[in-house]
matplotlib code that plots the C-alpha trace (Angstrom):
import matplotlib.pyplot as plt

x = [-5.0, -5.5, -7.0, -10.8, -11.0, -9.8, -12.0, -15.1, -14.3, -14.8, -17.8, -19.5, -18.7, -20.6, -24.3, -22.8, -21.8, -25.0, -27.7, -25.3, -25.0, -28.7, -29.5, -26.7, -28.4, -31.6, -29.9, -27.8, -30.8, -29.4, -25.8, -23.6, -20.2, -21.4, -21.9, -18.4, -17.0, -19.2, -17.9, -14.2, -14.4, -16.0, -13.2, -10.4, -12.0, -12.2, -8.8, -7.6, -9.5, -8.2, -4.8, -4.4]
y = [-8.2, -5.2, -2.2, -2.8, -5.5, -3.4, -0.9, -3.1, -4.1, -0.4, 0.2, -3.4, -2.3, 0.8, -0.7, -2.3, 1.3, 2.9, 0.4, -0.9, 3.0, 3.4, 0.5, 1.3, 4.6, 3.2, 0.9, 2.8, 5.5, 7.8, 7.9, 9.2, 7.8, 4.7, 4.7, 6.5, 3.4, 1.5, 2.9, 2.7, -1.1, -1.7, 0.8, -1.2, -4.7, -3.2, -2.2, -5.6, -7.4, -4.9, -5.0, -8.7]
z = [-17.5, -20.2, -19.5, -21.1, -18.0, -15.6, -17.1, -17.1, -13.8, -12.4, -14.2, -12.9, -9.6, -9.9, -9.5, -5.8, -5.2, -5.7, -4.3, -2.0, -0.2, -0.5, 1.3, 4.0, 4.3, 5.6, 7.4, 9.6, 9.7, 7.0, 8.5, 5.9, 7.9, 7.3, 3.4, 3.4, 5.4, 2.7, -0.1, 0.9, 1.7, -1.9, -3.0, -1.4, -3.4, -6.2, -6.7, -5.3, -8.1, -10.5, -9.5, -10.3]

ax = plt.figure().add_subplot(projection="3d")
ax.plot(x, y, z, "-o")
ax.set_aspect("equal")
plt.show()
């Protein structure tokens, strides 16, 4: 995979990142340990997908 995918990837992941931590924050009634959980599971995809 060259690096404009991997790139690409990254960047496409960055709309689940923001909307997806909004909406956890009303969720888990604007708990910030949960977005961070949030964001580090969507971290840990995102890397697999650009790893391969």
């Amino acid at each position: 995979m060259n690096m404009s995918r991997r790139l690409s990837i990254l960047v496409f992941s960055g709309v689940p990142a923001i909307v997806g931590g909004g909406i956890v924050y009303a969720l888990f009634n604007h708990n910030y340990s949960a977005v961070f959980i949030y964001e580090v599971i969507l971290i840990l995809i995102v890397i697999g997908f650009a790893s391969k």
